[in-house]
N, CA, C and O atoms as CSV, one atom per row, in Angstrom:
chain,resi,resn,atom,element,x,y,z
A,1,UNK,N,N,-0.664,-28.963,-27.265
A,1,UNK,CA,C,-0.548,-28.179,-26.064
A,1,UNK,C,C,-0.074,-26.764,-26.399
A,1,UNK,O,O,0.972,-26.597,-27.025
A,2,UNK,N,N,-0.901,-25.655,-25.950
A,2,UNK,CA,C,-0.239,-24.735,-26.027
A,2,UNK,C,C,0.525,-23.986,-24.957
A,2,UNK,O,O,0.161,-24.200,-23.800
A,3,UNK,N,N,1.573,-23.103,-25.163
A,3,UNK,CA,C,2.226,-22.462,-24.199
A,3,UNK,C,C,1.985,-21.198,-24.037
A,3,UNK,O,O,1.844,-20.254,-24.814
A,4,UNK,N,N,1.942,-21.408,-22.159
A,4,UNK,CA,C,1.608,-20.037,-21.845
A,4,UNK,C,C,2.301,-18.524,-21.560
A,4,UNK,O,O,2.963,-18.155,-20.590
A,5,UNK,N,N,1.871,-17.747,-22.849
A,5,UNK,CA,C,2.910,-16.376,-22.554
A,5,UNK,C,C,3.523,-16.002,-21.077
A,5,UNK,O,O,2.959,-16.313,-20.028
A,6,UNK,N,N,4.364,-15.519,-21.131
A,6,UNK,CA,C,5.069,-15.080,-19.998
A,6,UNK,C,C,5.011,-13.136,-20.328
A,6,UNK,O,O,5.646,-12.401,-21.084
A,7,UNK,N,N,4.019,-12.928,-19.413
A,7,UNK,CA,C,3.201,-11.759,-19.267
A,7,UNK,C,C,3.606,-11.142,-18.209
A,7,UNK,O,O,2.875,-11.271,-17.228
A,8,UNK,N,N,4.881,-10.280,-18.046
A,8,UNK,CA,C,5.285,-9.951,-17.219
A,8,UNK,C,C,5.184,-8.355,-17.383
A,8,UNK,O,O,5.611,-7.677,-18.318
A,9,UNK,N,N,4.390,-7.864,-16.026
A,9,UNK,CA,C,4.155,-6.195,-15.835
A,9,UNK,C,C,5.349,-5.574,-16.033
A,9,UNK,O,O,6.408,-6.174,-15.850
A,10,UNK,N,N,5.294,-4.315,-16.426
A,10,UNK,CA,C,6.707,-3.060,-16.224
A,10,UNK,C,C,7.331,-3.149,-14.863
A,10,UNK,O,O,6.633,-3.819,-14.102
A,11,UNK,N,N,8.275,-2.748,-14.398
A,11,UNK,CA,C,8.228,-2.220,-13.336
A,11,UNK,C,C,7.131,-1.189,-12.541
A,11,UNK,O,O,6.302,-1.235,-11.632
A,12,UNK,N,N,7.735,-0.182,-13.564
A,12,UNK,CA,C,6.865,0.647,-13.189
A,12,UNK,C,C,5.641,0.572,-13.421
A,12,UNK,O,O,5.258,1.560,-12.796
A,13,UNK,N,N,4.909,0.210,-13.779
A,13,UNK,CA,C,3.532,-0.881,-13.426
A,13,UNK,C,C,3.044,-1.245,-12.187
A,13,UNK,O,O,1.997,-0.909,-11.635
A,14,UNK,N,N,4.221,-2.210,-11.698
A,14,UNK,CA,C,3.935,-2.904,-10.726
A,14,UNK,C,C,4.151,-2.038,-9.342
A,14,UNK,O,O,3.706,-2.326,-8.231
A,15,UNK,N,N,5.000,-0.831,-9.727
A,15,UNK,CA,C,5.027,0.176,-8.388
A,15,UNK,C,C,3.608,1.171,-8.577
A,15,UNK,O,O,3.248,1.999,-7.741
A,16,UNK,N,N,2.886,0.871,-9.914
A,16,UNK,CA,C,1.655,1.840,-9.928
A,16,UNK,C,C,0.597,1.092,-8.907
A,16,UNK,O,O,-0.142,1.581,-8.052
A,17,UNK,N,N,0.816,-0.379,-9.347
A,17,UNK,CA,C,-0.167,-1.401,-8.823
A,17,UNK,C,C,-0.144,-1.369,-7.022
A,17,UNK,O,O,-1.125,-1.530,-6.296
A,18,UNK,N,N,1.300,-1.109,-6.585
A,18,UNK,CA,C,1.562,-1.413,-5.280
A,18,UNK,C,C,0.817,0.282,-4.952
A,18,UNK,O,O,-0.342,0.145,-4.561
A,19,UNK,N,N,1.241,1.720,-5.035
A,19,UNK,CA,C,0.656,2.469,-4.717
A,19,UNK,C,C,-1.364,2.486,-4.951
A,19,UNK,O,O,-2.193,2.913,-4.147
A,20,UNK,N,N,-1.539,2.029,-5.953
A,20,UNK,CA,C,-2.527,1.881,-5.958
A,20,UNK,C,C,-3.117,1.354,-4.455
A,20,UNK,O,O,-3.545,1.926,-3.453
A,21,UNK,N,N,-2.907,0.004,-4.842
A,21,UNK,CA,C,-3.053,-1.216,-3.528
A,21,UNK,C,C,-3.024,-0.420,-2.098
A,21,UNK,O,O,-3.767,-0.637,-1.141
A,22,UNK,N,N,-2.208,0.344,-2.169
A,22,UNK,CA,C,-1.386,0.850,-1.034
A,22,UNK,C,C,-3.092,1.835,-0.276
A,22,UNK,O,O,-3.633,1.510,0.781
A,23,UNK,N,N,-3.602,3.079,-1.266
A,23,UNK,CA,C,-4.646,3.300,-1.228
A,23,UNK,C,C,-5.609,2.796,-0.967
A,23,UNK,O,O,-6.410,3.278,-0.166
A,24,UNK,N,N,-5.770,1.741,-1.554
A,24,UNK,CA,C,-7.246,1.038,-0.955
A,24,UNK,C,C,-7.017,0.477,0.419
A,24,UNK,O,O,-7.856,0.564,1.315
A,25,UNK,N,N,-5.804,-0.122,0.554
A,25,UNK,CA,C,-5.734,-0.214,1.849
A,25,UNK,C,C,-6.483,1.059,3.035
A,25,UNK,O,O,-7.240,1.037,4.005
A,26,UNK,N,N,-5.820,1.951,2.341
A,26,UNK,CA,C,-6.152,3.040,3.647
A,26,UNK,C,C,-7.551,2.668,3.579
A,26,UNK,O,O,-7.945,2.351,4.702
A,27,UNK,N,N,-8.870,2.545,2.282
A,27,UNK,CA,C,-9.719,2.984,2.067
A,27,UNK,C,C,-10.511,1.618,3.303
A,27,UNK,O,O,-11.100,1.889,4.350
A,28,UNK,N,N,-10.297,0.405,2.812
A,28,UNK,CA,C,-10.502,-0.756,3.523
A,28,UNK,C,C,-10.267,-0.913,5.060
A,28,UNK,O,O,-11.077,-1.577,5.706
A,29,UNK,N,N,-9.166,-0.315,5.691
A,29,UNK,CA,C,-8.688,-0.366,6.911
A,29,UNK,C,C,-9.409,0.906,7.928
A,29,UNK,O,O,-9.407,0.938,9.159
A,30,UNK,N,N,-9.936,1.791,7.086
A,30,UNK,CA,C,-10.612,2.817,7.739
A,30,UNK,C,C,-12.130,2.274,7.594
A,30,UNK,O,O,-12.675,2.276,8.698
A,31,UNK,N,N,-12.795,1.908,6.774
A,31,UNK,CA,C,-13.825,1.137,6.553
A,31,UNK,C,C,-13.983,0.286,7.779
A,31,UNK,O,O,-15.183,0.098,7.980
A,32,UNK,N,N,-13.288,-0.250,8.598
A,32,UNK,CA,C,-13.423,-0.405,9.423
A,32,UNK,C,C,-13.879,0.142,10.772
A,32,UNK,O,O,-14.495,-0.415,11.682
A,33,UNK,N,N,-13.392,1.430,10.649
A,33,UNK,CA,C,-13.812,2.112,11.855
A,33,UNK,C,C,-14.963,3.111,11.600
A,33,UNK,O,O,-15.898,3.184,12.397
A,34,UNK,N,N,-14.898,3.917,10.443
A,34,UNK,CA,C,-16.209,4.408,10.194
A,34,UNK,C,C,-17.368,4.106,9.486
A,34,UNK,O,O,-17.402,3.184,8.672
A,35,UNK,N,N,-18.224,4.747,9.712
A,35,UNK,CA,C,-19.722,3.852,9.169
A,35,UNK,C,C,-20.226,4.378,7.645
A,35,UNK,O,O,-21.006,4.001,6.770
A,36,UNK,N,N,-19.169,5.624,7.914
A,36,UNK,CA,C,-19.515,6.090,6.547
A,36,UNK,C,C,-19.063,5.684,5.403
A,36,UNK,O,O,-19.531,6.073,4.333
A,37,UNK,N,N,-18.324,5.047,5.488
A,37,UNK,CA,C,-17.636,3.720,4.295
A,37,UNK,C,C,-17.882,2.689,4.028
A,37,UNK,O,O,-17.116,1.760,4.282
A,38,UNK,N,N,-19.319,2.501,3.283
A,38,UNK,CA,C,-20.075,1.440,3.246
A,38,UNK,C,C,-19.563,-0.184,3.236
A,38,UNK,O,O,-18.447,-0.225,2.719
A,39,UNK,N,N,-19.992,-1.412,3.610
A,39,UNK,CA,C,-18.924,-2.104,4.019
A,39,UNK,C,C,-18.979,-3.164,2.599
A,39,UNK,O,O,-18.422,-4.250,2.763
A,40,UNK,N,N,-19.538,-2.939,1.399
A,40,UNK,CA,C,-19.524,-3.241,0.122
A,40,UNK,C,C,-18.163,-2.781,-0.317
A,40,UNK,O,O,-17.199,-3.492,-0.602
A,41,UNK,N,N,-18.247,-1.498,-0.323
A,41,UNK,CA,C,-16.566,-0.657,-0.566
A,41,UNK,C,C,-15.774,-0.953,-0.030
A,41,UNK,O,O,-14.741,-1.078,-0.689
A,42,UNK,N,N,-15.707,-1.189,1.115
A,42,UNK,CA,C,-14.490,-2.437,2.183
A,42,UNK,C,C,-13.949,-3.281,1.345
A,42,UNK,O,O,-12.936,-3.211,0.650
A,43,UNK,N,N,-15.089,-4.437,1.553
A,43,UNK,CA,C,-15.048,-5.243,0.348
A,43,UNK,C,C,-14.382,-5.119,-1.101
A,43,UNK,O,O,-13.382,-5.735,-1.470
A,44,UNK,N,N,-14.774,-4.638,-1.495
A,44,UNK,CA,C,-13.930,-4.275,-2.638
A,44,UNK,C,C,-12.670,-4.019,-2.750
A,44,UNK,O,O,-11.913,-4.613,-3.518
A,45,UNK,N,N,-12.330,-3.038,-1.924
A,45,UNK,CA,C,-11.244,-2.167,-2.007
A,45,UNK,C,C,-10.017,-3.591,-1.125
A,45,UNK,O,O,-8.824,-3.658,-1.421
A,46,UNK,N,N,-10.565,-4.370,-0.278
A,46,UNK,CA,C,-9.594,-5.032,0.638
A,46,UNK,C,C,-9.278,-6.161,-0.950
A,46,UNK,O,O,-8.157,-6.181,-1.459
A,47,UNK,N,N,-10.154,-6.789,-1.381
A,47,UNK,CA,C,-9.819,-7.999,-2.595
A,47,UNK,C,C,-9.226,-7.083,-3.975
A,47,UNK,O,O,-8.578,-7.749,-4.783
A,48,UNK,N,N,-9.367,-5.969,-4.208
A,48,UNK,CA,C,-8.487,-5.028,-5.386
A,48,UNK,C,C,-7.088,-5.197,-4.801
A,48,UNK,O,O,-6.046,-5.790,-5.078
A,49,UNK,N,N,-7.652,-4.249,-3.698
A,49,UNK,CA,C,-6.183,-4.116,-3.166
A,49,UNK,C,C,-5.229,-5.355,-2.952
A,49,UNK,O,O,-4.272,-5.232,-3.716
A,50,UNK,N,N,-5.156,-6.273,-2.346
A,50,UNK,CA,C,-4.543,-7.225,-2.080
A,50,UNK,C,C,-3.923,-8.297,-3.599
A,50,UNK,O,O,-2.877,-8.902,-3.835
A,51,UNK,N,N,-5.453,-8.042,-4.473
A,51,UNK,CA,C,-4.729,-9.071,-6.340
A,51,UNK,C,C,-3.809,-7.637,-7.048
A,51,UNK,O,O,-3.104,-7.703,-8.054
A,52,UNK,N,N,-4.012,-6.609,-6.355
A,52,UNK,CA,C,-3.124,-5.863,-7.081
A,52,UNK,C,C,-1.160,-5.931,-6.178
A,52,UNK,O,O,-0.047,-5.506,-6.488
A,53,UNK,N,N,-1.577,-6.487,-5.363
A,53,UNK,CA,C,-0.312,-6.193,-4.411
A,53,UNK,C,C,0.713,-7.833,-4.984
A,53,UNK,O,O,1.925,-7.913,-5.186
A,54,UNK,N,N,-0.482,-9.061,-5.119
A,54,UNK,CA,C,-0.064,-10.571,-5.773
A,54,UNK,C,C,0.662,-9.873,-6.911
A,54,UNK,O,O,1.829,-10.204,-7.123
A,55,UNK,N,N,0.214,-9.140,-7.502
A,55,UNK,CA,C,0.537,-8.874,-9.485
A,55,UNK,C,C,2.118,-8.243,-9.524
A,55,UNK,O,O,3.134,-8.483,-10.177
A,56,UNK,N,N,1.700,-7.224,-8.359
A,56,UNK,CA,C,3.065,-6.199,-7.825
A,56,UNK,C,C,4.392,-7.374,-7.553
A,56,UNK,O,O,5.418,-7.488,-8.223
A,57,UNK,N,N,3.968,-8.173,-6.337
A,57,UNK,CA,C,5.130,-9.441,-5.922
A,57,UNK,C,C,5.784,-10.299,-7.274
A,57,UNK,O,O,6.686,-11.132,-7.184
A,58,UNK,N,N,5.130,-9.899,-8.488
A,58,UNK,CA,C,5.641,-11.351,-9.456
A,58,UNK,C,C,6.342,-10.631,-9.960
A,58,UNK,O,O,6.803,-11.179,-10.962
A,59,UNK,N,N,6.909,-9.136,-9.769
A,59,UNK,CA,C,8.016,-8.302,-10.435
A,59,UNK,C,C,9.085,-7.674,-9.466
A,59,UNK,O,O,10.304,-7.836,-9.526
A,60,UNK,N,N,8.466,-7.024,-8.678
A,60,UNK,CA,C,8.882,-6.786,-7.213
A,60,UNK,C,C,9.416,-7.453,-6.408
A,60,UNK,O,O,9.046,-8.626,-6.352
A,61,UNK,N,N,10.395,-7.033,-5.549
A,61,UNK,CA,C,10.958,-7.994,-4.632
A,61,UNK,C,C,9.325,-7.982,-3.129
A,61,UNK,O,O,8.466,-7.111,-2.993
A,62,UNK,N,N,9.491,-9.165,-2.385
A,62,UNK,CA,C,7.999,-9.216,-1.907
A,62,UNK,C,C,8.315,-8.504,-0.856
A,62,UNK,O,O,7.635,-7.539,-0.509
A,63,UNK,N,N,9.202,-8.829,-0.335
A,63,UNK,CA,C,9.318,-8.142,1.193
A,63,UNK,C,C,9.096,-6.324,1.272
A,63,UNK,O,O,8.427,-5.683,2.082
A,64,UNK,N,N,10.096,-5.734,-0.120
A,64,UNK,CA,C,9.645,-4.528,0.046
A,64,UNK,C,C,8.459,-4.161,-0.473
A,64,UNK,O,O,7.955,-3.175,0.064
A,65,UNK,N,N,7.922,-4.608,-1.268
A,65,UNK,CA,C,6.724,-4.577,-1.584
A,65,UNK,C,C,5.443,-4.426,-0.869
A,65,UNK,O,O,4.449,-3.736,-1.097
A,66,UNK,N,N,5.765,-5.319,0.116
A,66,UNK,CA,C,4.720,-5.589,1.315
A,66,UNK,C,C,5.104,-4.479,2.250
A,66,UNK,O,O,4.217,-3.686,2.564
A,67,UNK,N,N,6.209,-4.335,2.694
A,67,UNK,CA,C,6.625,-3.388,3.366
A,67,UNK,C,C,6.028,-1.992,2.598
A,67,UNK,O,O,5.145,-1.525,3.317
A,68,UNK,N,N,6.168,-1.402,1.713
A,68,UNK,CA,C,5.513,-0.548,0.897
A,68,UNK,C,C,3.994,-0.187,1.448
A,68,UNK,O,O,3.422,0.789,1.935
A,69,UNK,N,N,3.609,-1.854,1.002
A,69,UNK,CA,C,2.305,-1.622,1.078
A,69,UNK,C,C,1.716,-1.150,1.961
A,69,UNK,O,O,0.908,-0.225,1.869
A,70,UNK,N,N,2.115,-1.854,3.161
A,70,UNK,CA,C,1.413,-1.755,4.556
A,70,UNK,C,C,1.738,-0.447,5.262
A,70,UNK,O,O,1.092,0.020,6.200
A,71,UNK,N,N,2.827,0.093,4.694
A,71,UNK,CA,C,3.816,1.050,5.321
A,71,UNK,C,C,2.747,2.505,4.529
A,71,UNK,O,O,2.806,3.595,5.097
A,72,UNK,N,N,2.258,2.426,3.832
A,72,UNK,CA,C,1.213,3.033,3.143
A,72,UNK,C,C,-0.150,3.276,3.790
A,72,UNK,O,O,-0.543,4.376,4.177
A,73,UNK,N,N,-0.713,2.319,3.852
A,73,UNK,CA,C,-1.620,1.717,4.853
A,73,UNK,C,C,-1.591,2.276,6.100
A,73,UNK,O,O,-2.635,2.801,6.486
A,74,UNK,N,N,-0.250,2.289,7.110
A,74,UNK,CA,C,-0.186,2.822,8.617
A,74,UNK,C,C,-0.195,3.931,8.097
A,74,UNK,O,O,-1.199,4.507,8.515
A,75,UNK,N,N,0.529,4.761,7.205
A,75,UNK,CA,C,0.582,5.901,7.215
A,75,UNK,C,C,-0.611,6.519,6.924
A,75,UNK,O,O,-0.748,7.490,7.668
A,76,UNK,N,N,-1.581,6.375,6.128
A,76,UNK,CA,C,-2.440,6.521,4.994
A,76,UNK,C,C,-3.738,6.545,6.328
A,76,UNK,O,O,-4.671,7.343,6.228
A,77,UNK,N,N,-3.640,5.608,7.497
A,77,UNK,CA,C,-4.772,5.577,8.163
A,77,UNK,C,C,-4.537,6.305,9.569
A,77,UNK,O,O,-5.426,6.388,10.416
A,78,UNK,N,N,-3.503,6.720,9.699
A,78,UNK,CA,C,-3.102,7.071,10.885
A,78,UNK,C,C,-3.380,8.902,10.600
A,78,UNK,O,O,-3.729,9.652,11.511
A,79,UNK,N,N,-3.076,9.474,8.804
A,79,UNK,CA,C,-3.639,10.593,8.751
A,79,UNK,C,C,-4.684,10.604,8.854
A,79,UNK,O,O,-5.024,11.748,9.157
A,80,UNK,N,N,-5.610,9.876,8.772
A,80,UNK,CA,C,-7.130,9.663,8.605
A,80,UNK,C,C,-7.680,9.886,9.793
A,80,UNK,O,O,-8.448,10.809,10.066
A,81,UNK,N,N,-7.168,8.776,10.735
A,81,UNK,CA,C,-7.724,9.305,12.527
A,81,UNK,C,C,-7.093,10.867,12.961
A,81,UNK,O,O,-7.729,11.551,13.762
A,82,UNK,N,N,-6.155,11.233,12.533
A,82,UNK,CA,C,-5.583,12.554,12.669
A,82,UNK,C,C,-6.864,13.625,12.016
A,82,UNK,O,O,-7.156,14.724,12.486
A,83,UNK,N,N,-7.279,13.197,11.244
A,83,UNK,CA,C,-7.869,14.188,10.287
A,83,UNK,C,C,-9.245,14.103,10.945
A,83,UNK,O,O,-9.679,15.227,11.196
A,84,UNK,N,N,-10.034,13.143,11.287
A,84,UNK,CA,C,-11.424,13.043,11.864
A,84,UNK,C,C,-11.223,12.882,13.684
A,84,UNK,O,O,-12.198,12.616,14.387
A,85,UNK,N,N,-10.140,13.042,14.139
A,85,UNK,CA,C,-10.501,13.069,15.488
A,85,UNK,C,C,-9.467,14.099,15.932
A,85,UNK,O,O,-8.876,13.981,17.005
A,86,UNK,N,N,-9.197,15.409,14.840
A,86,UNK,CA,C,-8.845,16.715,15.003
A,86,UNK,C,C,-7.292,16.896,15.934
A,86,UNK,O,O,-6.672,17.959,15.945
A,87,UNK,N,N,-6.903,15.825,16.575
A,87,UNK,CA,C,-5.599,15.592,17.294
A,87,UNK,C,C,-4.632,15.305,16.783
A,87,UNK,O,O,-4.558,14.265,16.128
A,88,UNK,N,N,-3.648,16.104,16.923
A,88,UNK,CA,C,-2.008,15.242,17.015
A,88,UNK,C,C,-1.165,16.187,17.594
A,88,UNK,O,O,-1.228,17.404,17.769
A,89,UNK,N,N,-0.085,15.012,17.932
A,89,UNK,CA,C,1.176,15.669,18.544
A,89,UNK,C,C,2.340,15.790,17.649
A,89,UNK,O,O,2.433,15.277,16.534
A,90,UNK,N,N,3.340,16.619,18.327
A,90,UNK,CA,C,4.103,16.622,17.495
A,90,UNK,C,C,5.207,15.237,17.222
A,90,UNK,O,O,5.495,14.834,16.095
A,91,UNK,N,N,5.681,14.692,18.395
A,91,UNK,CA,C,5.924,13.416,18.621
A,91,UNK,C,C,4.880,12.273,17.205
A,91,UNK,O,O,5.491,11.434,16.542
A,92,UNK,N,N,3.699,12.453,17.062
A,92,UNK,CA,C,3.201,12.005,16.409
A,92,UNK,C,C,3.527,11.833,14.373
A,92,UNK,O,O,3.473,10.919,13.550
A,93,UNK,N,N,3.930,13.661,14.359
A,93,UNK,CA,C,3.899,14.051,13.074
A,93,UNK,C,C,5.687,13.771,12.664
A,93,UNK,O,O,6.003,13.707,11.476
A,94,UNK,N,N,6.760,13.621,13.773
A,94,UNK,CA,C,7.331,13.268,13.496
A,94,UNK,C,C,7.625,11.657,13.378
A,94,UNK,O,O,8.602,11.372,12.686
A,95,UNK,N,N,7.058,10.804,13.842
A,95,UNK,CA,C,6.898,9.198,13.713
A,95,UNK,C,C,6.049,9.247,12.315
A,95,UNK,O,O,6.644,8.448,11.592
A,96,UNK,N,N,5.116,9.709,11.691
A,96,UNK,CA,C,4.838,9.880,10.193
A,96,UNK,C,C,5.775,9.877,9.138
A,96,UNK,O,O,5.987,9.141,8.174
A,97,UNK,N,N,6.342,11.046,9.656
A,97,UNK,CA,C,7.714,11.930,8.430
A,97,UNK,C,C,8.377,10.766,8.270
A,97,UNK,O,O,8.415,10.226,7.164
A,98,UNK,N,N,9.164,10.076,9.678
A,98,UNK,CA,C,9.937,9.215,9.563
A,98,UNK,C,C,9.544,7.653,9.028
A,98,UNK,O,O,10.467,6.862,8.831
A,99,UNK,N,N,8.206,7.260,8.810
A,99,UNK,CA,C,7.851,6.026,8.280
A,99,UNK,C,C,7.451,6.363,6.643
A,99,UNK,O,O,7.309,5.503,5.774
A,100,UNK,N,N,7.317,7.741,6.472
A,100,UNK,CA,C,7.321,7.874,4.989
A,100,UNK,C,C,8.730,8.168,4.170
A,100,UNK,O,O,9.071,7.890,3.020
A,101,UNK,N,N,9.426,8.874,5.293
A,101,UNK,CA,C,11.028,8.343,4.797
A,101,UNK,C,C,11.581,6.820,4.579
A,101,UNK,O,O,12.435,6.622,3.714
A,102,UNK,N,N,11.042,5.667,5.438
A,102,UNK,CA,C,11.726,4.666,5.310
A,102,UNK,C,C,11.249,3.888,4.360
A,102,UNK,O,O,11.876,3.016,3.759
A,103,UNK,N,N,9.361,4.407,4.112
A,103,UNK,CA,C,8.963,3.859,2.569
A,103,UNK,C,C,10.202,4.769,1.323
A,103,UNK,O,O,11.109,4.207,0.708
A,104,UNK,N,N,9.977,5.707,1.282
A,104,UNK,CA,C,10.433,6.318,0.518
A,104,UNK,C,C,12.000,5.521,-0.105
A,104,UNK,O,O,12.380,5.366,-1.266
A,105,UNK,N,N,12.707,5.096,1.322
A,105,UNK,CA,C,14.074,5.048,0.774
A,105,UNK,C,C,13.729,3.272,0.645
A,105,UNK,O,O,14.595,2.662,0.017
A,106,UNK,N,N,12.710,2.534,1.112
A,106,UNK,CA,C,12.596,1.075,0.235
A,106,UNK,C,C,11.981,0.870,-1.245
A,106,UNK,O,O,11.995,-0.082,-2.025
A,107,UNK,N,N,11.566,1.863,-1.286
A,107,UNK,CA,C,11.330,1.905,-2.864
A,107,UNK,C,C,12.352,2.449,-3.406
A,107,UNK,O,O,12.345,2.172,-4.606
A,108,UNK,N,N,13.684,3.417,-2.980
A,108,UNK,CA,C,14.381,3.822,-3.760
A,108,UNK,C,C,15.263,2.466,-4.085
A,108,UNK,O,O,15.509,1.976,-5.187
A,109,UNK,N,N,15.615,2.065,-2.917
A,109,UNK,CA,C,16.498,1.335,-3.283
A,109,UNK,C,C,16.130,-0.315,-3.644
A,109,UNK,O,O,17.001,-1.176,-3.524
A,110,UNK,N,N,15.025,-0.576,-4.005
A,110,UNK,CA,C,14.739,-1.768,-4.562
A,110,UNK,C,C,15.362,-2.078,-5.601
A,110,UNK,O,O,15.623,-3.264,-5.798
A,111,UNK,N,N,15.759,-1.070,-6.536
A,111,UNK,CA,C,16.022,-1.219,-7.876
A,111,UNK,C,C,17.617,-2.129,-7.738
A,111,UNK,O,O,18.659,-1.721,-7.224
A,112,UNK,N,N,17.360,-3.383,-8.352
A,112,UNK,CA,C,18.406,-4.545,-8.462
A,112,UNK,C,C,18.522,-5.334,-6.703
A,112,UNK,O,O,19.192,-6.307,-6.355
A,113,UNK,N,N,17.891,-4.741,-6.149
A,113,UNK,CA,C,17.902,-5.829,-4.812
A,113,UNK,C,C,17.611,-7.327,-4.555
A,113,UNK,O,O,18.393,-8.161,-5.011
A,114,UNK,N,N,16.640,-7.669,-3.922
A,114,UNK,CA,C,16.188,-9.341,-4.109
A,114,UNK,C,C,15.746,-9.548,-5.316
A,114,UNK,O,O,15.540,-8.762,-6.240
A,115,UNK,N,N,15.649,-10.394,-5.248
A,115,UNK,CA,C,15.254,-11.131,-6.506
A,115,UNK,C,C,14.134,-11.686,-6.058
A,115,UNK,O,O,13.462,-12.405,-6.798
């Protein structure tokens, strides 16, 4: 019988993997609404994204991780409708600032948190 290495990503790896992930999300979740994002690339980008986010959790604590992710994702698609349907408020741009602050400070402070 042989034994199987214990192949464990960097950290910082696994926060490349989650930003990564984090991206395709936007790319996948907007794929949804426009036509110009062929729905092959959907595809893709939703099953990358998601085995890269699994790879991220086996180093990462999951909750912020996920939180990361998705928190990426709202943000990431919410500039997107901003950007193609030429609107926003200011009320708007400040609910942004403030959800990229609260990613910001769950990735800061992951370091030694859950396990």
């Amino acid at each position: 019988m042989t034994e199987k290495k214990d192949k464990r990503i960097s950290e910082v790896r696994a926060w490349t993997y989650v930003l990564i992930g984090g991206l395709l999300e936007i790319v996948w979740a907007s794929g949804f609404k426009y036509e110009a994002i062929p729905s092959i690339v959907v595809l893709i980008s939703l099953i990358v994204s998601f085995d890269l986010i699994i790879r991220a959790t086996k180093v990462l604590p999951v909750g912020t991780t996920y939180a990361v992710f998705a928190g990426m994702g709202t943000l990431g698609t919410t500039i997107m409708e901003i950007v193609m349907s030429g609107g926003v408020s200011v009320l708007r741009i400040v609910l942004i600032l403030t959800l990229l602050a609260c990613i910001i400070g769950l990735k800061l402070s992951s370091k030694g948190g859950e396990a």
